[in-house]
CHARMM internal coordinates of N, CA and C (Angstrom, degrees):
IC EDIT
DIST 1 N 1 CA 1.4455
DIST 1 CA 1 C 1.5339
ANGL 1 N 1 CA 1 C 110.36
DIST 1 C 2 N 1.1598
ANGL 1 CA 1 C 2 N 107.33
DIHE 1 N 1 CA 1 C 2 N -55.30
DIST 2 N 2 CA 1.3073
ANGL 1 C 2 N 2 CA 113.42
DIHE 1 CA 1 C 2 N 2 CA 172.20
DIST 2 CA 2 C 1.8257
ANGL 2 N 2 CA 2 C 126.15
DIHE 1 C 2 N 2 CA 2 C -53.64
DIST 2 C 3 N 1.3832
ANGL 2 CA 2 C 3 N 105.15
DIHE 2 N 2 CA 2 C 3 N -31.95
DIST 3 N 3 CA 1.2704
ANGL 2 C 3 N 3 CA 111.98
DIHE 2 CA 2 C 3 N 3 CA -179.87
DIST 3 CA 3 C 1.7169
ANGL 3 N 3 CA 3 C 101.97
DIHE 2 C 3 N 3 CA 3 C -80.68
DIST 3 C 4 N 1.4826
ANGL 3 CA 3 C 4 N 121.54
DIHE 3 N 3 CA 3 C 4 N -39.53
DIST 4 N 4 CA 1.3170
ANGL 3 C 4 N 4 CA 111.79
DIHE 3 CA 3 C 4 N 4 CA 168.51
DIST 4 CA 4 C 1.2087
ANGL 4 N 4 CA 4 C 125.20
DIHE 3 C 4 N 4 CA 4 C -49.50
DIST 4 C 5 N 1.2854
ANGL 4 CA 4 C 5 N 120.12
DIHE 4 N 4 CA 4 C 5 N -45.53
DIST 5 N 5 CA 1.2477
ANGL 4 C 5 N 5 CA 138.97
DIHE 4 CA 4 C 5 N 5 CA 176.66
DIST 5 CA 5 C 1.1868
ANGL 5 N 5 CA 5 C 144.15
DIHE 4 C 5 N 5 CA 5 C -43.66
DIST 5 C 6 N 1.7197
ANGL 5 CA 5 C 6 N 109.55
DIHE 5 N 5 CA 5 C 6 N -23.26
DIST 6 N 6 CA 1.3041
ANGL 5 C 6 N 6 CA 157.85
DIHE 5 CA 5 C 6 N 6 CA 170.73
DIST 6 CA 6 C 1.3764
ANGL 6 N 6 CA 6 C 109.04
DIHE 5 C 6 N 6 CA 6 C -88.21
DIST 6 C 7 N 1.4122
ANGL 6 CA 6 C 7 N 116.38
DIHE 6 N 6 CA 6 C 7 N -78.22
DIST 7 N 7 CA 1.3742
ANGL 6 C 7 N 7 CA 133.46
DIHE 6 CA 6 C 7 N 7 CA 159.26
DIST 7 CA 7 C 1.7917
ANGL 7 N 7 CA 7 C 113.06
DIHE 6 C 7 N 7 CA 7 C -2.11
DIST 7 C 8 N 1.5457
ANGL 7 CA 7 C 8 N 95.67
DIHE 7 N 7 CA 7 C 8 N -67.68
DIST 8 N 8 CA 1.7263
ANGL 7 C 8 N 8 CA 106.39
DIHE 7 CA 7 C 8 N 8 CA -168.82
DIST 8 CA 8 C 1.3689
ANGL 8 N 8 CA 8 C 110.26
DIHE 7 C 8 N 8 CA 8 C -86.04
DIST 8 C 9 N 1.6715
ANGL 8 CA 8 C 9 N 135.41
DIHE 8 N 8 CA 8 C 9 N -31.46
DIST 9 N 9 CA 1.2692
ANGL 8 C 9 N 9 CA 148.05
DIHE 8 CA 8 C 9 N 9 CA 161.14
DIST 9 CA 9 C 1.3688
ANGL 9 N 9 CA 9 C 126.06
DIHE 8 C 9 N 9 CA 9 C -75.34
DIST 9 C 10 N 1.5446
ANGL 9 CA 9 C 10 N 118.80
DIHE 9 N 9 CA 9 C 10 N -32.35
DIST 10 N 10 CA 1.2321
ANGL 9 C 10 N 10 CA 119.11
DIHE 9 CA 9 C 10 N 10 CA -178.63
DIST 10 CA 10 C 1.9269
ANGL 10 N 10 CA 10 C 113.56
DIHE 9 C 10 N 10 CA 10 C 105.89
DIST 10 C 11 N 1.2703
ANGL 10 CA 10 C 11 N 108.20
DIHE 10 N 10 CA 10 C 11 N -57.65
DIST 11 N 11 CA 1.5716
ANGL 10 C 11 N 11 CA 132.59
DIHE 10 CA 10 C 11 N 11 CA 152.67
DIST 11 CA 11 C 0.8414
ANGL 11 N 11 CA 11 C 126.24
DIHE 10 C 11 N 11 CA 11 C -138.74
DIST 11 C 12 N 1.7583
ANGL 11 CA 11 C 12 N 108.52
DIHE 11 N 11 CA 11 C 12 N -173.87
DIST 12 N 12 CA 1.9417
ANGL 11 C 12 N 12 CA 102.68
DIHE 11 CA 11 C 12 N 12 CA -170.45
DIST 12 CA 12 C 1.9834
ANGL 12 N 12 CA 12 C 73.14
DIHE 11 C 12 N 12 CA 12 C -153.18
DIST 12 C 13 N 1.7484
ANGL 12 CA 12 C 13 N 88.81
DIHE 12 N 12 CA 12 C 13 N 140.04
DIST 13 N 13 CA 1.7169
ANGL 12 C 13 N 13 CA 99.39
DIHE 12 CA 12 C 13 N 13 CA 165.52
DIST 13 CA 13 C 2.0648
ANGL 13 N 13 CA 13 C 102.57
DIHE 12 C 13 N 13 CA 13 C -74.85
DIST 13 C 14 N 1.6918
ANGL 13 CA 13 C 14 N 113.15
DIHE 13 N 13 CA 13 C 14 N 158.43
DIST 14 N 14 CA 0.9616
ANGL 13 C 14 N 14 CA 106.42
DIHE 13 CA 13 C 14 N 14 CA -170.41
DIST 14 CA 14 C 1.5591
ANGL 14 N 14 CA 14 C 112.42
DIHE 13 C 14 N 14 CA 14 C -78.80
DIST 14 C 15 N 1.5721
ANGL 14 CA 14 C 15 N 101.76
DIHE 14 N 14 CA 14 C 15 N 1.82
DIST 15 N 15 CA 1.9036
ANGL 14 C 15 N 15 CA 114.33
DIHE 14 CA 14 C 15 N 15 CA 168.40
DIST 15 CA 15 C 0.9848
ANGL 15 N 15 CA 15 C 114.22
DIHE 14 C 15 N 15 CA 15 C -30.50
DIST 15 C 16 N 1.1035
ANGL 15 CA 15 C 16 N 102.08
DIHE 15 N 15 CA 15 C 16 N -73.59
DIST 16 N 16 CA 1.8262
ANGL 15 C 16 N 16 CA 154.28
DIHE 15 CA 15 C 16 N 16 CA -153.39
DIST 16 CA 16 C 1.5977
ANGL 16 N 16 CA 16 C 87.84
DIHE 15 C 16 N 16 CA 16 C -59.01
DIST 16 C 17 N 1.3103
ANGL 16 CA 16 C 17 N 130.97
DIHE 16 N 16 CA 16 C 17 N -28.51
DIST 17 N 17 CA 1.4331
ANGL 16 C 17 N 17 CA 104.08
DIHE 16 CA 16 C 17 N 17 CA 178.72
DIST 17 CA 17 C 1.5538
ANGL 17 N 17 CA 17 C 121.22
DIHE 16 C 17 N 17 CA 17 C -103.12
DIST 17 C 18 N 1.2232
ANGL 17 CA 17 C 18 N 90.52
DIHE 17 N 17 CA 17 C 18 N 12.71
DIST 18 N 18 CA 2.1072
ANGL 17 C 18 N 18 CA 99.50
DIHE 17 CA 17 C 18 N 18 CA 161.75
DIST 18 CA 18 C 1.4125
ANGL 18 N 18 CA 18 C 109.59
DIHE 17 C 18 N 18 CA 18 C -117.19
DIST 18 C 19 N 1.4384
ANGL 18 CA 18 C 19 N 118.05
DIHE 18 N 18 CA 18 C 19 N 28.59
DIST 19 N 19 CA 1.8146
ANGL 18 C 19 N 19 CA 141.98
DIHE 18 CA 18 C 19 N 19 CA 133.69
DIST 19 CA 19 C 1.6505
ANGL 19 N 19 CA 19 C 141.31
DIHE 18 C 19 N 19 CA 19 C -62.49
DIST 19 C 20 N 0.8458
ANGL 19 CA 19 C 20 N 126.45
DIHE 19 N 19 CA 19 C 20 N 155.72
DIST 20 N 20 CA 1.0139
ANGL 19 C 20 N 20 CA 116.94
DIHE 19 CA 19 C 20 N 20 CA 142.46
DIST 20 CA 20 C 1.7620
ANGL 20 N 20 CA 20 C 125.85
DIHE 19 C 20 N 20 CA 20 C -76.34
DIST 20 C 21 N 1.4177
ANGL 20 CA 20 C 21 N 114.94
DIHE 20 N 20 CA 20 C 21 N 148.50
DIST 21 N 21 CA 1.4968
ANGL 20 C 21 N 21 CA 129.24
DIHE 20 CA 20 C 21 N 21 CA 20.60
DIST 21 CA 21 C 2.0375
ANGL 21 N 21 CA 21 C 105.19
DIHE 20 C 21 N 21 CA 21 C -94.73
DIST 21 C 22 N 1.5393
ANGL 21 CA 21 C 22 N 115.82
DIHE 21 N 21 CA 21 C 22 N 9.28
DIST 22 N 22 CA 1.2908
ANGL 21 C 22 N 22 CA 98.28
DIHE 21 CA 21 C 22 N 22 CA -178.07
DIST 22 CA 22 C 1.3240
ANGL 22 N 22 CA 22 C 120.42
DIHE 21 C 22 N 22 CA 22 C -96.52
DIST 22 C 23 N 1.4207
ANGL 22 CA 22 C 23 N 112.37
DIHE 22 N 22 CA 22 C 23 N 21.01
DIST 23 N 23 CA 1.4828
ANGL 22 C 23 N 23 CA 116.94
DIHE 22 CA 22 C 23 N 23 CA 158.22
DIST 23 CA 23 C 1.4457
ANGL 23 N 23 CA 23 C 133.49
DIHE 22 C 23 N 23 CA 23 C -101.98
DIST 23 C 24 N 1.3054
ANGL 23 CA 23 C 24 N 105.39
DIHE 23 N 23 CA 23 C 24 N 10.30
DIST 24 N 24 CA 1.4842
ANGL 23 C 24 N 24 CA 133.03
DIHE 23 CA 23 C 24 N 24 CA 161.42
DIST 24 CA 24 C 1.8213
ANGL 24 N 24 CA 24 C 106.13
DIHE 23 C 24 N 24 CA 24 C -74.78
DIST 24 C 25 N 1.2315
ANGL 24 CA 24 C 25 N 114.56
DIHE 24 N 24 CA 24 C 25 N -23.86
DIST 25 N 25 CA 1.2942
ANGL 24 C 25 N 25 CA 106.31
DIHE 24 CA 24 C 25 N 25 CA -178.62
DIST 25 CA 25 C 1.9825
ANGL 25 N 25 CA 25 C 99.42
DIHE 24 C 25 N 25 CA 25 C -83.57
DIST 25 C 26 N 1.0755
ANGL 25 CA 25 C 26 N 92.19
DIHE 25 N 25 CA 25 C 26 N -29.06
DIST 26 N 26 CA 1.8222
ANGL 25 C 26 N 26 CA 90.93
DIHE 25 CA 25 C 26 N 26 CA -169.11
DIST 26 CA 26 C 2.0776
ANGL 26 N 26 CA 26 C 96.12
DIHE 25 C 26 N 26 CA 26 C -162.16
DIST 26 C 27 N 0.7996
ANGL 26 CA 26 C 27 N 96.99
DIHE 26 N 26 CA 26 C 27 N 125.82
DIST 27 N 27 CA 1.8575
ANGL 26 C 27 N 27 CA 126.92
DIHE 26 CA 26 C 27 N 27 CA 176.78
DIST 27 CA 27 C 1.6984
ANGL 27 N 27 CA 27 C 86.66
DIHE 26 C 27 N 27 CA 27 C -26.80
DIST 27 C 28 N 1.4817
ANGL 27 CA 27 C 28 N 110.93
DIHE 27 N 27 CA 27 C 28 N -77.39
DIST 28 N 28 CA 1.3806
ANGL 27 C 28 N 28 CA 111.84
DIHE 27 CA 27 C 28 N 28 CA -169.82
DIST 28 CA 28 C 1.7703
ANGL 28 N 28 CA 28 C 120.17
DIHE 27 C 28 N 28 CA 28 C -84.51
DIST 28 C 29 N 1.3754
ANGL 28 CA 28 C 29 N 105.06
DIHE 28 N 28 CA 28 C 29 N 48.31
DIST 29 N 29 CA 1.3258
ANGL 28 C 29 N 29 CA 104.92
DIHE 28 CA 28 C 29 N 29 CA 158.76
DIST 29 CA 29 C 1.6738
ANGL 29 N 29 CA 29 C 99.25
DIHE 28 C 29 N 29 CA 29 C 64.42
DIST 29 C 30 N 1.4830
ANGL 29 CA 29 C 30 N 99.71
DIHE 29 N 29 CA 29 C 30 N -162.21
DIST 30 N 30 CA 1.9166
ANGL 29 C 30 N 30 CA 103.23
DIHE 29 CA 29 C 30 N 30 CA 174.60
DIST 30 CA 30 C 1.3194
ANGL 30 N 30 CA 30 C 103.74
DIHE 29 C 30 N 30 CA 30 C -68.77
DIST 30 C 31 N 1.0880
ANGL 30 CA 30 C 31 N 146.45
DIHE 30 N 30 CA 30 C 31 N -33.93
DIST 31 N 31 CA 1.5923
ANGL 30 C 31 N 31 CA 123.52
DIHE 30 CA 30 C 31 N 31 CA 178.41
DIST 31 CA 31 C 1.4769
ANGL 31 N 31 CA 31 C 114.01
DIHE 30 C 31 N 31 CA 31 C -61.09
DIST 31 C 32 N 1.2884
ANGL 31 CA 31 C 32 N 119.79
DIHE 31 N 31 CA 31 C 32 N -31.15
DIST 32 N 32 CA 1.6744
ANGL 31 C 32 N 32 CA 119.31
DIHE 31 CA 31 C 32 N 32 CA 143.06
DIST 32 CA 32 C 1.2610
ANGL 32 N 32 CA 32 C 142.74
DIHE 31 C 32 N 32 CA 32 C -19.69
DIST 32 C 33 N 1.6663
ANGL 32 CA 32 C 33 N 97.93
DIHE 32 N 32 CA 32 C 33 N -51.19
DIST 33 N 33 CA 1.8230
ANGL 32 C 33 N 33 CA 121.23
DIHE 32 CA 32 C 33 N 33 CA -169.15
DIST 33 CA 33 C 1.6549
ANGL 33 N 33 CA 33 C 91.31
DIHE 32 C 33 N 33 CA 33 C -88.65
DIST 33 C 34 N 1.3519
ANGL 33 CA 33 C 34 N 90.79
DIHE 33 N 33 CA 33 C 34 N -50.43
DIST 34 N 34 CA 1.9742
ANGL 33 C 34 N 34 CA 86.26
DIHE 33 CA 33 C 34 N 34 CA -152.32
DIST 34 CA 34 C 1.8093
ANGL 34 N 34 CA 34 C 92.99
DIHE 33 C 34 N 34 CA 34 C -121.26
DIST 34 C 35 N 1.5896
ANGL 34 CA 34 C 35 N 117.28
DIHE 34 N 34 CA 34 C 35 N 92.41
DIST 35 N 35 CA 1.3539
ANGL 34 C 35 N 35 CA 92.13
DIHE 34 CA 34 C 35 N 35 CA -176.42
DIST 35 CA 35 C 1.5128
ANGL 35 N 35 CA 35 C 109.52
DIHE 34 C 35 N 35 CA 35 C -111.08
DIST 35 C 36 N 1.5044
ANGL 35 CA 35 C 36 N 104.63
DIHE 35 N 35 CA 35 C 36 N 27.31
DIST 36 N 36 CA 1.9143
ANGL 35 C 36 N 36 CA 115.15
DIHE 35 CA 35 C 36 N 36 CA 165.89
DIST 36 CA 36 C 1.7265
ANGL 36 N 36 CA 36 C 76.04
DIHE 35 C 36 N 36 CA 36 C -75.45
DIST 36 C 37 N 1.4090
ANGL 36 CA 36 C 37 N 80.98
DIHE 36 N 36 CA 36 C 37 N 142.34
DIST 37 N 37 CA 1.9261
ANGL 36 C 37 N 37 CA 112.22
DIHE 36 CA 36 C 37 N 37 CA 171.77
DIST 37 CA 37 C 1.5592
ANGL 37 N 37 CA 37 C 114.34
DIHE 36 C 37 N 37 CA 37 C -67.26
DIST 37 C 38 N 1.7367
ANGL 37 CA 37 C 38 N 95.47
DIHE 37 N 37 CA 37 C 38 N -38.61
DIST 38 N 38 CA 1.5943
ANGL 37 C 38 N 38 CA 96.89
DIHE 37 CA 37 C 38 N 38 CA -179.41
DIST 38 CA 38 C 1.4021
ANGL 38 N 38 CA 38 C 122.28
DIHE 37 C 38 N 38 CA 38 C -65.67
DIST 38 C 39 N 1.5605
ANGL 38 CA 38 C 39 N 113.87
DIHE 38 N 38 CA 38 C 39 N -23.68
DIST 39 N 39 CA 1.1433
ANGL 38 C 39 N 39 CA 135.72
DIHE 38 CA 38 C 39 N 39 CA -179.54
DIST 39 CA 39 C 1.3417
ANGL 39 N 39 CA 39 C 123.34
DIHE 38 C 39 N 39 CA 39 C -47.19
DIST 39 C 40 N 1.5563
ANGL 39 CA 39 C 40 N 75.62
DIHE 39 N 39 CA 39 C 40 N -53.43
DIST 40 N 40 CA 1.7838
ANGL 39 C 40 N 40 CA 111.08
DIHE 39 CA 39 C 40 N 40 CA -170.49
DIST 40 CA 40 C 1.4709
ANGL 40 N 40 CA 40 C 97.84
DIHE 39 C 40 N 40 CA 40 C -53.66
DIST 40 C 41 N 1.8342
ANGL 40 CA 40 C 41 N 113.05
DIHE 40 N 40 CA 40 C 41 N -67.57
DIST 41 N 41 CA 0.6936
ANGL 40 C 41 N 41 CA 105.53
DIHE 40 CA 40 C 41 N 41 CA -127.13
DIST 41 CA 41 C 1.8982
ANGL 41 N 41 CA 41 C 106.96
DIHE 40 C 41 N 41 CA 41 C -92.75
DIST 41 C 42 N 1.2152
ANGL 41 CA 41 C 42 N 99.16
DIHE 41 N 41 CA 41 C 42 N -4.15
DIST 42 N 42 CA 1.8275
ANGL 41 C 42 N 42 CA 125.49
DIHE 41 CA 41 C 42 N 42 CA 172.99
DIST 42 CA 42 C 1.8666
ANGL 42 N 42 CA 42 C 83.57
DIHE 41 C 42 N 42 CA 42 C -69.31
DIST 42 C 43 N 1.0270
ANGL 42 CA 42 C 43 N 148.77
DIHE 42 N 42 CA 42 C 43 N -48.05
DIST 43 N 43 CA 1.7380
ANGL 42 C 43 N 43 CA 149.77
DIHE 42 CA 42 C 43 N 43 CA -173.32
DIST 43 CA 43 C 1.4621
ANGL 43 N 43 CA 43 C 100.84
DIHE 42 C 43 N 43 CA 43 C -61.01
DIST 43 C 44 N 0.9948
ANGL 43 CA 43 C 44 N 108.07
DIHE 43 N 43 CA 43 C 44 N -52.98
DIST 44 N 44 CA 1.8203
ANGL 43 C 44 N 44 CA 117.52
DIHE 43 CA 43 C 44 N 44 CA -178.45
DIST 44 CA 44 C 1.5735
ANGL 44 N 44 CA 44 C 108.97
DIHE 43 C 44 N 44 CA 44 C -80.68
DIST 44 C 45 N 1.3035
ANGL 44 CA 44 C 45 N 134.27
DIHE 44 N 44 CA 44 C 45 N 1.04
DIST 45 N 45 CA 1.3917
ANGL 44 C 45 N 45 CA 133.76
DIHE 44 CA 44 C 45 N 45 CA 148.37
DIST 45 CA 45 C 1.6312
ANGL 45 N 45 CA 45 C 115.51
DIHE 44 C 45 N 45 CA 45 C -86.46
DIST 45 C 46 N 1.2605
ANGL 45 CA 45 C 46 N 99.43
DIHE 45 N 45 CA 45 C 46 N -36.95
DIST 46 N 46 CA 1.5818
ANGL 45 C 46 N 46 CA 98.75
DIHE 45 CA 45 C 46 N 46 CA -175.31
DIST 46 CA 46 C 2.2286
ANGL 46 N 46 CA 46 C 101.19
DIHE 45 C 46 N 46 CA 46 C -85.63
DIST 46 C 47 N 0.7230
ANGL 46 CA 46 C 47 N 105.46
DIHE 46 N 46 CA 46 C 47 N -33.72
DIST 47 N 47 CA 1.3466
ANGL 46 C 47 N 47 CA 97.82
DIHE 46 CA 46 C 47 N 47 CA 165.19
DIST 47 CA 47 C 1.1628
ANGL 47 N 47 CA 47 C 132.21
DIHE 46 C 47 N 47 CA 47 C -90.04
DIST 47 C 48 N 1.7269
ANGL 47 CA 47 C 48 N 123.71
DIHE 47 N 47 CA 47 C 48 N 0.69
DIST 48 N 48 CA 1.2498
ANGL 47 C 48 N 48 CA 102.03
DIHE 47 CA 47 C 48 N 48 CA 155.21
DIST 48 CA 48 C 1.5345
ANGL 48 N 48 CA 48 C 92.88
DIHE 47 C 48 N 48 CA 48 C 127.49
END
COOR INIT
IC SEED 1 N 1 CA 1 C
IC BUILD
């Protein structure tokens, strides 16, 4: 989702992922999906 998301926009602010539609995967957005910190925080380098 996320890689589409990019794909059609170019980027995504790291807001945008405690939104819909990526809180349909999990209530709390990406701290949902990935809630190791390192996870997090390697997501928030590659996005910007």
């Amino acid at each position: 989702m996320l890689k589409n998301h990019i794909r059609d926009y170019g980027t995504i602010e790291m807001s945008k992922l405690f939104e819909q539609p990526f809180t349909q995967i999990h209530g709390q957005g990406i701290t949902g999906v990935f809630p190791d910190t390192t996870q997090l925080m390697a997501i928030k380098q590659i996005v910007g």
